[in-house]
C-alpha positions as CSV (number, residue, x, y, z in Angstrom):
1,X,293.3,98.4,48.7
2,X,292.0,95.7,50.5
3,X,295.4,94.7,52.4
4,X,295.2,98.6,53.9
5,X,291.8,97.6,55.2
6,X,292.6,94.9,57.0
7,X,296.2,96.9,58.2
8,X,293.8,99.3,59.5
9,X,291.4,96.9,61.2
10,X,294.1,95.1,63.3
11,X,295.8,98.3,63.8
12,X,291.7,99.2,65.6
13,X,291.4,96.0,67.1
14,X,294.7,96.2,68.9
15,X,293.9,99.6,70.4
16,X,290.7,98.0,71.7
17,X,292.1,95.5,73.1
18,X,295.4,97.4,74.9
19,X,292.1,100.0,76.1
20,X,290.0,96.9,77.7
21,X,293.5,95.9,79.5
22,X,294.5,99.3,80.6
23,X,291.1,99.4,81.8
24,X,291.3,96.5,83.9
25,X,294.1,97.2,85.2
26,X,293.4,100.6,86.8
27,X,290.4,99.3,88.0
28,X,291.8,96.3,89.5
29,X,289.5,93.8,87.3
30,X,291.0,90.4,87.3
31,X,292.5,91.0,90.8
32,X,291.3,88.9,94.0
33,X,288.6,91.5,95.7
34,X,290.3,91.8,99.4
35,X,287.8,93.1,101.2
36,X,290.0,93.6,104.2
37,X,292.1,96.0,101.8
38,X,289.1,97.8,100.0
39,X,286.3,98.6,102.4
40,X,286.3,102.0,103.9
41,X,284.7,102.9,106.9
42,X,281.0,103.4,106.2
43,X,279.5,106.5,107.8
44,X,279.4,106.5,111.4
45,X,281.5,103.3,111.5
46,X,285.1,102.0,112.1
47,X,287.3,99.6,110.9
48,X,290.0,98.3,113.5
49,X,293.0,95.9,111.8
50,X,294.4,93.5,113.9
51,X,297.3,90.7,112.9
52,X,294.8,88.7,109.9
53,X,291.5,89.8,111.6
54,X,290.0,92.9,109.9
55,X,287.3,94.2,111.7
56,X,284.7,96.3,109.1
57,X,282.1,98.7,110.0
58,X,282.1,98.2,113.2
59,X,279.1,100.7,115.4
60,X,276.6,100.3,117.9
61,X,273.3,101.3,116.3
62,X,270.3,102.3,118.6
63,X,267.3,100.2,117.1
64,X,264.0,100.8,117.8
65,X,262.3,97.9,116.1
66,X,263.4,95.0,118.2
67,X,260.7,95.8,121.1
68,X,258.1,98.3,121.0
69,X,258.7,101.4,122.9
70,X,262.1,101.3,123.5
71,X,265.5,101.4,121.9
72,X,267.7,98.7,122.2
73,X,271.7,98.5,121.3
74,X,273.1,96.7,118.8
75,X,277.3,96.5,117.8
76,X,276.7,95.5,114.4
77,X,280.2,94.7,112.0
78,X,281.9,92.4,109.8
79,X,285.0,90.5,110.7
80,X,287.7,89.2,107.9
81,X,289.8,86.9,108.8
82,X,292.5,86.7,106.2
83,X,295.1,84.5,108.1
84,X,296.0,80.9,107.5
85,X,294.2,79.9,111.1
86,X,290.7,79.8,111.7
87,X,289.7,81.9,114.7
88,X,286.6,82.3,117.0
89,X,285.4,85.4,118.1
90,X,284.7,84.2,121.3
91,X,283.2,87.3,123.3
92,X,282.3,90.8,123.3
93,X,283.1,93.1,126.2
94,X,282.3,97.3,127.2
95,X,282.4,99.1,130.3
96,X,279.1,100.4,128.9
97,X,277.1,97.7,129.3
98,X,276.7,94.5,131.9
99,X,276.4,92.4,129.3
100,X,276.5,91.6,125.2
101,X,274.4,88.7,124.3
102,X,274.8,87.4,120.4
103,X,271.1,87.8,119.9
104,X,268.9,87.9,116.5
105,X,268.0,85.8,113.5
106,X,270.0,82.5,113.7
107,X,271.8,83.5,116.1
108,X,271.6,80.2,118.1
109,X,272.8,79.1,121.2
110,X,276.0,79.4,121.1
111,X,277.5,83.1,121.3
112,X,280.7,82.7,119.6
113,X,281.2,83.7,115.9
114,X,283.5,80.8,113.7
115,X,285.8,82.7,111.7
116,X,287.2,80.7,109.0
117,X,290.7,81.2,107.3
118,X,289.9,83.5,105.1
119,X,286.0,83.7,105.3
120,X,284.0,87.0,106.2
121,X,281.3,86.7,108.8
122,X,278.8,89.3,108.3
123,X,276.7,90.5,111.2
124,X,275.9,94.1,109.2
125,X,272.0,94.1,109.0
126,X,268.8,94.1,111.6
127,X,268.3,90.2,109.8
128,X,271.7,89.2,110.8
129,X,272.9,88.2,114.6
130,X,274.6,91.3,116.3
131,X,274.9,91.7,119.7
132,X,272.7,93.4,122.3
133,X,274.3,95.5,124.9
134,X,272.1,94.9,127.7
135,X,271.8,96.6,131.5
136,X,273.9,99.8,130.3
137,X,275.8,101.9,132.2
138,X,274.7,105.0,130.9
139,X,272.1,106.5,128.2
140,X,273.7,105.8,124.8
141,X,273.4,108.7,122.1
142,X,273.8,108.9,118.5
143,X,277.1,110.9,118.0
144,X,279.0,109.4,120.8
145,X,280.9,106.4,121.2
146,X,282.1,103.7,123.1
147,X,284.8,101.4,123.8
148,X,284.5,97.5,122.9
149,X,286.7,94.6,123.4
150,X,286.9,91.8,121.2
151,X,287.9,89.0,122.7
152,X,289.5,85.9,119.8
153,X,291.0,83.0,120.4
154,X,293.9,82.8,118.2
155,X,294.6,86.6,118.1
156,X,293.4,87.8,121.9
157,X,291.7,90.8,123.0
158,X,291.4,93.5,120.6
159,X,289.7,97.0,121.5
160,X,288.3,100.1,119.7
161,X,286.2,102.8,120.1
162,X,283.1,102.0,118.5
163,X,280.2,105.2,117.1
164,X,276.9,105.0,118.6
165,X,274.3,105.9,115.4
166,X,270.5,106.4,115.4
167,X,268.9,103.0,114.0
């Protein structure tokens, strides 16, 4: 009776275990979280690939807490770089605007963005640096969009169409 029991109880503890694995494995625990690979596009954002560089959730939000009484622009995004090289994001272009300074919370003097090989540099949230589109060329609206140039220096110019969303 007893040598059933315990027949039975490895027979149960094997099923756990094979569930736990099967588990994991569907849901990709264990596995190396690529964030490059994983993230969608948030609402009202885009993602842009390009070569190693993976350019998250990217959008120009229209904040209205930076000075009172008026709205300022800010391209907000995360950028993966998932190649061997380090890169620099070196500049930020758009016909709809003069200028975009690097501007907010640490964001320093300097108005590049280091982009170690294989590091994330997140510029998501109003704490973070992002990058004020000053002296535009038009009135930006939530809805719309515009185009932006990123400009690297290991992987060039890359461009994309960038949402405009209320703040």
């Amino acid at each position: 009776m007893t040598r059933v029991e315990i027949a039975r109880r490895r027979r149960h503890v094997g099923w756990v275990v094979a569930t736990v694995l099967a588990v994991a494995v569907a849901t990709g625990c264990g596995v190396r979280n690529d964030y490059s690979a994983t993230e969608r596009p948030a609402l009202g954002s885009v993602n842009v690939d390009a070569g190693p560089l993976a350019l998250r959730h990217l959008r120009v939000e229209l904040d209205d807490t930076r000075q009172v009484g008026s709205i300022v622009p800010m391209l907000r995004g995360s950028f993966v770089n998932a190649g061997q090289q380090d890169d620099e994001l070196l500049r930020v272009t758009s016909p709809a605007a003069e200028t975009l300074r690097l501007a907010g919370v640490g964001a320093g003097a300097s108005q590049t963005v280091p982009l170690a090989a294989g590091g994330v540099a997140r510029l998501e949230h109003p704490e973070d640096p992002g990058w004020m589109l000053e002296r535009v060329s038009r009135e930006l609206q939530g809805g719309t969009s515009v185009p932006v140039t990123f400009h690297f220096a290991h992987q060039g110019r890359v461009t994309a169409t960038v949402p405009i969303t209320a703040g």
